[in-house]
N, C-alpha and C positions, 0 to 999 in steps of 0.2 A: 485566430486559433487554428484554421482550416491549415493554413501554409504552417505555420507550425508544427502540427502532426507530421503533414506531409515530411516535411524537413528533421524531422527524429525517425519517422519511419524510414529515410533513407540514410541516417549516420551510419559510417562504416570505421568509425572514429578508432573503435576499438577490436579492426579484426586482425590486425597482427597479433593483440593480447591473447584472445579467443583462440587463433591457430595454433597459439604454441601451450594451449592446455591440455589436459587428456583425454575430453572429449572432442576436441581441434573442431570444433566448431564454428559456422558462421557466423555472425549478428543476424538477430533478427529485432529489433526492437516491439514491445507490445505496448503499445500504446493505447491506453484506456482514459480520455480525458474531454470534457466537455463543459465551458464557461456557465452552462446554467448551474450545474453542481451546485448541492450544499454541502453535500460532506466530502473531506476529500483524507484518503488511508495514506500513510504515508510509511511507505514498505522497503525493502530492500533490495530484492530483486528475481526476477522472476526464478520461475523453478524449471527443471527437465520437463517438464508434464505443460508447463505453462507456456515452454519454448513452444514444445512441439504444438501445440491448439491454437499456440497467440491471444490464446485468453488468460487473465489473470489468475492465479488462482484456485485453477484447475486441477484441485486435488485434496487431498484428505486436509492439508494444511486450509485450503478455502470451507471446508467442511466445518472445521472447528470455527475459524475466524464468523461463521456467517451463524453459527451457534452462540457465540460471545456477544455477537453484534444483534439477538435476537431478531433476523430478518432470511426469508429465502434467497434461492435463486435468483426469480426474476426481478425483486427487487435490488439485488446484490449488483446485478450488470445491467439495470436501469443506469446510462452512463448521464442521464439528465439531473436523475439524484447524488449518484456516486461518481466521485476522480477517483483513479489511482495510480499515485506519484510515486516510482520506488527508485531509491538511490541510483540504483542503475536499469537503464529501459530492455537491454537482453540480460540472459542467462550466463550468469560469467563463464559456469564452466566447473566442472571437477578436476580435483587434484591428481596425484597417480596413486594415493590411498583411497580414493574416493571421494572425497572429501569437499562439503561445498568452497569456491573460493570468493572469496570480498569481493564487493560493488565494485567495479576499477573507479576513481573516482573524479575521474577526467569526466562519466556523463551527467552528475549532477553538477560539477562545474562548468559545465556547456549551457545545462536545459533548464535545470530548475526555476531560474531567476525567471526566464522567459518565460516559463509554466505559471508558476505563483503569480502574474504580474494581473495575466488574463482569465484567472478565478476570483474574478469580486465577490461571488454569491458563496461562499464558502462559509461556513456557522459554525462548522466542526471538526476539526483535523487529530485523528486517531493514528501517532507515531512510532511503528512496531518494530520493535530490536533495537541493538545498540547503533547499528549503522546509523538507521532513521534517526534517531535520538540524537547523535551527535551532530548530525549536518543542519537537523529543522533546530534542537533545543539546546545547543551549542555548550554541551554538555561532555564532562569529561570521564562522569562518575557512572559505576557498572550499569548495566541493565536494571537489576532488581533491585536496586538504591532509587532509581529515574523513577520503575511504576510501582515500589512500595511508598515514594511521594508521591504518590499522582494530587492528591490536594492541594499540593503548592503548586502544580503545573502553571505555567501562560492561562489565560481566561481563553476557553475555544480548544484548547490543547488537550490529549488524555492518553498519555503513553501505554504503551502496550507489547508484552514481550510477543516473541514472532509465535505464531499457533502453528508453527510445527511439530509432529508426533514424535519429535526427538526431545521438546522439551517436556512430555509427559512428566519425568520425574522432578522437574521447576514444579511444576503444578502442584506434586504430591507435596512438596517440602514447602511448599508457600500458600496454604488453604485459603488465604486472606485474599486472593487473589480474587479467585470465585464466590468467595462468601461475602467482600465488602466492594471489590473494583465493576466486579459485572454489572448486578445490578444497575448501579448509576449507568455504568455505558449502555446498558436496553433504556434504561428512561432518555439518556442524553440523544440515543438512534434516534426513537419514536417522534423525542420535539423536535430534530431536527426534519425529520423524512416524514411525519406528520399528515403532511397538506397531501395534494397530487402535484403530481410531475406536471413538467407544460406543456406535455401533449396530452394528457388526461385533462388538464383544465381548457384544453382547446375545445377537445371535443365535450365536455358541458358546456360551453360556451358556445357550441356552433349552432346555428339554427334549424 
């Protein structure tokens, strides 16, 4: 998994796509991923705010997500409990309205396979937006068709539209979201993340 990172944090697969956006931007890939994991989010891709920290999630969007997920900060980038796989490992980039643009999808046809290979301990995978939706649950149907079934999901699976403050008004038109979907995702967090991590169980364990 080591050389792995390594080898995503160096793809430059995608910077002639990147240059020729409206932010002409480099790659930076954000690599947030570690084999003890059990739960692993399965996103889309990183944001301007997430480019520039190289943390994931670094923003009101990770605000809400970590509200849904009933869980803080330091457990959120516990990277021993938490993966996170997003369609694409940089920031694609804005448009010349502004406008976010698509995972290019040349980096999960690169990485994925070799990511998912070397996550055995994974219990739980939370698949947000339609991006993630189509590539993990190989699905054709909208976003809110995917997690108003969330009950029929794969066993381990549990879709989830993307928690950014532009879908605010998803949220208002769709109350069922927050009144029947969260819930279970704070109990399904809790069994999963539960126990301690394995350096917490080192250290009761050490003499």
């Amino acid at each position: 998994m080591d050389e792995l990172k390594v080898s995503i944090a160096a793809c430059r697969l995608c910077a002639g796509r990147f240059a020729a956006t409206h932010t002409r931007h480099a790659p930076r890939p954000v690599v947030w991923l570690d084999p003890a994991a059990r739960l692993l989010i399965a996103s889309q891709a990183p944001g301007l705010r997430a480019h520039e920290a190289g943390i994931p999630f670094q923003d009101r969007s990770g605000d809400r997500l970590r509200d849904w997920l009933g869980i803080d900060k330091e457990t959120f980038y516990d990277r021993s409990r938490i993966a996170i796989l997003p369609n694409s490992f940089c920031f694609p980039g804005y448009d010349a309205k502004g406008s976010d643009l698509p995972p290019p999808p040349a980096c999960a046809a690169t990485w994925h396979i070799k990511v998912l290979e070397m996550m055995a301990n994974i219990r739980l995978k939370l698949v947000i937006g339609g991006h993630a939706q189509r590539w993990h649950l190989g699905t054709r149907q909208p976003m809110t068709e995917v997690v108003r079934n969330w009950r029929e999901a794969p066993d381990g699976i549990i879709p989830l539209p993307h928690p950014s403050w532009r879908n605010t008004s998803w949220l208002r038109k769709n109350p069922w979201f927050e009144a029947e979907l969260v819930p279970e995702l704070r109990f399904r967090v809790r069994e999963v993340l539960g126990g301690p991590s394995p350096a917490e169980a080192s250290v009761v364990d050490s003499p």
